[in-house]
C-alpha positions in Angstrom: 0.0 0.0 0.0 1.3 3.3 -0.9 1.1 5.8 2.1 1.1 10.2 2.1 3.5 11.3 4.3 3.5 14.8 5.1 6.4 16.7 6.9 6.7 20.1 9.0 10.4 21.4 8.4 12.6 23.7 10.0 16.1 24.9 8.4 18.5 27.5 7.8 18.8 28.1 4.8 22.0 30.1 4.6 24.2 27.2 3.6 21.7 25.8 0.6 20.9 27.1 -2.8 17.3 26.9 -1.7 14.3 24.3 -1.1 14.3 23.0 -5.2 17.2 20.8 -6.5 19.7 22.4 -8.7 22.4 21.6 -10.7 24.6 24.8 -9.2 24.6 23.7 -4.8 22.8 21.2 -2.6 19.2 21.8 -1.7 16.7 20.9 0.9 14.9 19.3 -1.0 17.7 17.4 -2.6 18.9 16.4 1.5 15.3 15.2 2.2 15.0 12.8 -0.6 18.7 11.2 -0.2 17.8 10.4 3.7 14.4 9.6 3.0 15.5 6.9 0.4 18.2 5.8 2.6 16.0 4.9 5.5 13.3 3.1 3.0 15.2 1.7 0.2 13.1 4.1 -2.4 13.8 7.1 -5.0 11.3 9.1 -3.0 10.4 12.5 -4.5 9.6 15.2 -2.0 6.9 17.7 -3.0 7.8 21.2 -0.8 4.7 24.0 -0.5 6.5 26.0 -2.8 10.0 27.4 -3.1 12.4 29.4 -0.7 15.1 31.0 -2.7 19.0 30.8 -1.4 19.7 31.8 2.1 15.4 31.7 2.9 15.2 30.6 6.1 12.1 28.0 7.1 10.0 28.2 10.6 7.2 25.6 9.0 7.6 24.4 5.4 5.4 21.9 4.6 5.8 18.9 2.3 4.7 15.4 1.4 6.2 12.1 -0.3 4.7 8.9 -1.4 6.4 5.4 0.1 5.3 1.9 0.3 7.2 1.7 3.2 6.3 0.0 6.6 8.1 2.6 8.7 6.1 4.2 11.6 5.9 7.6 11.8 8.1 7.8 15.0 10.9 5.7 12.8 10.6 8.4 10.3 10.7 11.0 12.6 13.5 10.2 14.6 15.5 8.7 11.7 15.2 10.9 9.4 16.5 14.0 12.3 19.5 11.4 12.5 20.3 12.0 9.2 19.8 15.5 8.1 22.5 18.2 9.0 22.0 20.1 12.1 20.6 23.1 10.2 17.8 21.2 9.1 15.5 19.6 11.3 11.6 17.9 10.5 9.0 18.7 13.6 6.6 16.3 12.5 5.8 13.3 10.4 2.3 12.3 10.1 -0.2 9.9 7.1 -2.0 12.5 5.1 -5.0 11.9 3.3 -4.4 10.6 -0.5 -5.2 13.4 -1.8 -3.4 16.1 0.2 -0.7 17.6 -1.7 2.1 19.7 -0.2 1.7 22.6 -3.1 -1.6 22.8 -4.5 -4.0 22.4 -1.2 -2.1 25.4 0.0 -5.1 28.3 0.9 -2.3 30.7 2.0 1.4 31.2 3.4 2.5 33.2 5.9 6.1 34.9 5.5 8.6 36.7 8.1 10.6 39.6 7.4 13.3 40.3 10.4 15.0 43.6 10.2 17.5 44.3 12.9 17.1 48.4 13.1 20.2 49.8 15.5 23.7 51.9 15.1 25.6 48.5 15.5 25.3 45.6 13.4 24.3 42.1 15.0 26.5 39.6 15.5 24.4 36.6 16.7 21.8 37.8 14.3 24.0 38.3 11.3 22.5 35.2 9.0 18.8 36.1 10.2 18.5 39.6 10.0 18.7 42.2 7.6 21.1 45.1 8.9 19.5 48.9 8.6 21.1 51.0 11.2 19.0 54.4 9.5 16.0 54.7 12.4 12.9 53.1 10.6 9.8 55.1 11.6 7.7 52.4 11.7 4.2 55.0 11.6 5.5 56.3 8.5 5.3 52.3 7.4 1.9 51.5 9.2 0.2 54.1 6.6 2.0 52.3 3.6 0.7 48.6 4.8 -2.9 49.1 4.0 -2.4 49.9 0.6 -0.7 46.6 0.0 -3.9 44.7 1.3 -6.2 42.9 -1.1 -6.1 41.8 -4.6 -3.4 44.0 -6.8 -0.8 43.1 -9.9 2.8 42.8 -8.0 4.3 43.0 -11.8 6.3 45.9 -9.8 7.0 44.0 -6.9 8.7 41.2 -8.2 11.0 39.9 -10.3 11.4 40.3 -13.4 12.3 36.8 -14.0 9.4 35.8 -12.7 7.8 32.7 -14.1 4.5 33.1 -13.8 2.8 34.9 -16.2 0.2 35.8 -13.6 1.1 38.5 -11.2 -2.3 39.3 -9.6 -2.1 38.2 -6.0 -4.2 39.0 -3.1 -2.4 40.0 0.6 -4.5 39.1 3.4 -2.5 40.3 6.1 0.5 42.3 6.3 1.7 44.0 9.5 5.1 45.7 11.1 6.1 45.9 14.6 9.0 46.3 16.5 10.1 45.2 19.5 12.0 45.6 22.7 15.7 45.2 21.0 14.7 46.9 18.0 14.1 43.9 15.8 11.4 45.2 13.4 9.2 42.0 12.2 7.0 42.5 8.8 4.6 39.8 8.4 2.9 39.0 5.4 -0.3 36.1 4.7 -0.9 36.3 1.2 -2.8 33.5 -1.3 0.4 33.2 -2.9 4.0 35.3 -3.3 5.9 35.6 -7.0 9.4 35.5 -6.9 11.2 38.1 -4.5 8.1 40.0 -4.0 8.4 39.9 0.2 11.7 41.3 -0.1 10.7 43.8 -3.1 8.0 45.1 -0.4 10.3 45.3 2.5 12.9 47.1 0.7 9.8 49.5 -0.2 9.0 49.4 2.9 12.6 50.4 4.6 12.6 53.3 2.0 9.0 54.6 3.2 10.3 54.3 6.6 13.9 56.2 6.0 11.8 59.0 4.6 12.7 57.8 1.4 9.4 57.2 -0.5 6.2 59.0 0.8 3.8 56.2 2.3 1.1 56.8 -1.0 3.8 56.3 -3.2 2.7 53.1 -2.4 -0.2 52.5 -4.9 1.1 54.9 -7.9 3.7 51.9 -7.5 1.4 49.3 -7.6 -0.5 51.0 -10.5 2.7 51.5 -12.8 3.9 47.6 -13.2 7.1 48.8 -13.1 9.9 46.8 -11.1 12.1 49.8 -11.6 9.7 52.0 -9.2 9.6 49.8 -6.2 12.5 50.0 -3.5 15.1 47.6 -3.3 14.8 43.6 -2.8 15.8 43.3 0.5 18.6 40.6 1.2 17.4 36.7 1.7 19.0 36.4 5.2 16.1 38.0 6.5 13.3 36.1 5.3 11.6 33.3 6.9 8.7 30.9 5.7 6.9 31.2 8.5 3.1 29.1 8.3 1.6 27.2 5.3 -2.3 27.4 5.6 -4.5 24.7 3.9 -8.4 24.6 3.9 
């Protein structure tokens, strides 16, 4: 009998090329699949929620693969942790329903932004953090965030290598806050992201809060489709996965 298998994973993604295999560096994905087929004798394919790019960092990435094997849950848990490096770790192994799959049930993902905002750059926070040591006003922000909510074309919010010829998504969620070290947190739930379009926002973002970029710039941005308008994409090492949401 061929079981679903879903997974909850944690990493740091600083030393991978990302969650998809690639020809150019090792992958999460790519680390997954060789334990995975280690422990049950299998080519197993692992299926992630979507993509993080190099350096993305993961709080709960879900994923599924198929197996015929007999291994309990607990065996996969535990084994599985024995095998992966110490920056990766999976939380939770559990049988999914047949038809559950890791990408396309997804209703919504939830993303982290960290931004360490102080005179003197981090040094335990160095991989997880992006570094602005310009004070962030962070009401100048909170006017920018609502115009980012609901449905809108992010043609100038992402990349322009962007795959998807679609670029209409709709933010459901997206708040800032800071807190008592200065660590400012930018949270975005969306239906789904394109490629570098949290970081295109939070470099927009940062610029609206240097003073750079009025907060209603905002939607004259949205309105143009023009990557060359936004701010800058902010660096990977600040961006987490942080929740996948399915129905």
């Amino acid at each position: 009998m061929i079981r679903n298998i879903r997974l909850i994973v944690e990493y740091d993604g600083s030393a991978y090329c990302g969650w998809q295999r690639q020809e150019n560096g090792i992958s999460i994905q790519q680390l997954l699949e060789e334990c995975l087929g280690r422990m049950t004798g299998e080519e197993i394919r692992v299926v992630g929620s979507g993509r993080t790019d190099a350096g993305v960092h993961a709080l709960r990435q879900v994923a599924h693969f198929r197996t015929a094997s007999r291994l309990g849950e607990r065996n996969l848990l535990m084994g599985i942790n024995s095998l992966l490096p110490a920056d990766i770790a999976v939380l939770e192994v559990r049988g999914a329903d047949p038809s559950f799959h890791a990408r396309f049930s997804v209703k919504s993902k939830v993303y982290l932004y960290r931004i360490c905002n102080r005179p003197v750059r981090p040094a335990l926070e160095r991989n997880r953090a992006w570094f602005v040591w310009e004070p962030l006003d962070l009401a100048r922000i909170g006017e920018a965030l609502p115009l980012f909510r609901g449905t809108h074309d992010f043609t100038s919010f992402c990349s322009t290598h962007t795959d998807s010829p679609n670029r209409i998504r709709t933010i459901l969620a997206i708040d800032a806050e800071r807190d008592l070290s200065g660590m400012v947190h930018i949270s975005l739930e969306a239906d789904g992201f394109l490629r570098y379009m949290v970081r295109t926002i939070v470099g927009t973002l940062v610029d609206v809060g240097r003073g750079k970029l009025p907060p209603e710039e905002v939607a004259a941005i949205l309105q143009a489709k023009d990557r060359r308008r936004a701010g800058l994409t902010a660096p990977a090492h600040g961006l987490f996965l942080k929740d996948v949401i399915y129905g």
